[in-house]
Structures are given as structure tokens and as C-alpha cells.
C-alpha positions in Angstrom: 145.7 182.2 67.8 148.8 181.7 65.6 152.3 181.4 66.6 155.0 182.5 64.2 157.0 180.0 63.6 160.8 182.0 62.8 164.3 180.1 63.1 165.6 183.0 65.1 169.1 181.7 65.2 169.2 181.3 60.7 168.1 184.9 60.7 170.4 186.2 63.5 172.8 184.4 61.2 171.7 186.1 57.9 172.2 189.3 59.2 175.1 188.7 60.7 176.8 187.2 57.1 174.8 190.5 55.4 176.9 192.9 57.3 175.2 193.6 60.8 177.2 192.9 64.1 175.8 190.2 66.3 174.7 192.9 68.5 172.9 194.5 65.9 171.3 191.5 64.2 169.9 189.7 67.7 168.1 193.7 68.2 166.7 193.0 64.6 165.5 189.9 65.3 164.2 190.4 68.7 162.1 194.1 66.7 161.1 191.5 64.3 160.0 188.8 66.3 158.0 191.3 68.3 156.1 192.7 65.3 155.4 189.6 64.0 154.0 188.4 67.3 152.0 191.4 67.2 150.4 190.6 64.0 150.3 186.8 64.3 148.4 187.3 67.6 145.5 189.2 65.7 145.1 186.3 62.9 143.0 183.2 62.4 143.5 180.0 62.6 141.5 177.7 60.7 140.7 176.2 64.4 139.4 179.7 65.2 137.0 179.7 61.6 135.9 176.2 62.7 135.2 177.5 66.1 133.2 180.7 64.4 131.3 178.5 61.3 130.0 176.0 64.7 128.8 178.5 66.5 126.7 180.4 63.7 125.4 177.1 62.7 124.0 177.1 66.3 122.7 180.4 66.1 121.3 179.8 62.8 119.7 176.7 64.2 118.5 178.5 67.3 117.4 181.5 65.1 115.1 179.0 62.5 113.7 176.7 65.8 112.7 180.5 67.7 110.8 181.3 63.9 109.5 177.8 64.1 108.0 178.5 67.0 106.4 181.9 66.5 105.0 181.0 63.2 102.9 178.0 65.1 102.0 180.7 68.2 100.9 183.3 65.3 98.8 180.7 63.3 97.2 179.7 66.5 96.4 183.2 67.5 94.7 184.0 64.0 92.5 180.8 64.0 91.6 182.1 67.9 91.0 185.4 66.4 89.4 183.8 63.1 86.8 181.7 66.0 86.0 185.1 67.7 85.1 186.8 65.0 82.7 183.5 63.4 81.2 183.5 67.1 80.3 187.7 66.9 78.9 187.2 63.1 76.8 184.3 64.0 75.3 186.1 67.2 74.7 189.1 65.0 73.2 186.9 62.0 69.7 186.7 63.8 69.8 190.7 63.9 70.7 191.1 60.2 67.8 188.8 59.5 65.3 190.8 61.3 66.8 194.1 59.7 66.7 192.6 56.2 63.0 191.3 56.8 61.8 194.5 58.3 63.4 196.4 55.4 61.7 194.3 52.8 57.8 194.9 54.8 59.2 198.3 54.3 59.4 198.0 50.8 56.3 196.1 50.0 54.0 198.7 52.5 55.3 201.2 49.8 54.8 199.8 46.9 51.6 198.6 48.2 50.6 201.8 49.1 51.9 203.5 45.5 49.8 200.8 44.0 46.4 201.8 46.1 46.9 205.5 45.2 47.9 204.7 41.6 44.4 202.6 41.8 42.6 205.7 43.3 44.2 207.9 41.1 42.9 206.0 37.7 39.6 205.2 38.7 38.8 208.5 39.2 36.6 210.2 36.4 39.0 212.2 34.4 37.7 215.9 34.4 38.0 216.3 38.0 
């Protein structure tokens, strides 16, 4: 922290030629050196910001290698995730097939069969 940096004896002195008894100007100036010690205790120094800007340029630094880091373990997860789920569609592939196949015999037993009874239907004789 800073130190205040008074000539005690030029101020005692000041007083003293301003009107104040010795007595009273050395209780003056020790009040005053008291506050100002007070204050000057609770400042800065620029060693102090130095100290502060080093040690949030480590943080930062920490902070950017820690996102680093979990960026790489989240991109590995989604490809593991993105190989599970190509692994399920591929063993369910064979099942869609046999679905889509059996949906499409489907289809052509009923149009085959619409066709028969449309055949029936117009080669009957037409009063009956």
C-alpha cells in the first residue's frame, strides 16, 4: 500500500507561523497524519494494479485453457453420440426395408385385386 509522504516538521512549522501554539500545531499534525494514513492505507499503488492486471491475465488464461478443454471433451462426446446413433439407424435399416417391401406387396395385392373385380365387373353382360 501507499505511504504518505508529509514533512511533518514544515507543517508543524506552518501552523505554528499561522497562529497555532506548538502544542496545538504538533496535535494538528499528529490528527492529520493519522487521517491521511487512514486513507493512504486503503489506496493503490500502481505495484498493487500490476499485481491485480497479472493475476487476471492468469485467470483469463486459465479460464480460455478450462473452455479449450471442454469444447474438445464436448466435440468428442457428440461424434460418440453421432457413432451411436449411425450404429442404431444401420441395425434398424434392414427392418425399414422389410416394412417398406411388405408395404408395397400390400399395395400391389390391392390394386391387383381392384383390377380383377374391375375385370369381373365389365365383362359382365350389362342388364344384370
Amino acid at each position: 500500500m501507499a505511504h504518505a509522504l508529509i514533512n511533518t516538521l514544515e507543517y508543524v512549522k506552518l501552523l505554528t507561523q499561522a497562529g497555532f501554539n506548538q502544542r496545538e500545531a504538533e496535535g494538528l499534525n499528529k490528527a492529520q497524519m493519522m487521517a491521511t494514513e487512514a486513507i493512504v492505507s486503503q489506496v493503490a499503488t500502481r505495484e498493487d494494479l500490476k499485481d491485480l492486471r497479472n493475476e487476471m491475465q492468469n485467470e483469463f488464461k486459465n479460464v480460455r485453457v478450462e473452455m479449450q478443454t471442454m469444447a474438445h471433451e464436448l466435440r468428442a462426446e457428440i461424434k460418440a453420440v453421432e457413432h451411436r446413433l449411425e450404429a442404431k439407424i444401420d441395425a434398424l435399416r434392414p427392418f425399414v426395408y422389410r416394412v417398406m417391401v411388405t408395404i408395397m406387396l400390400a399395395n400391389l395385392t390391392i390394386i391387383g385385386l381392384g383390377m380383377g373385380a374391375l375385370a369381373l365387373f365389365l365383362k359382365q353382360p350389362a342388364g344384370i
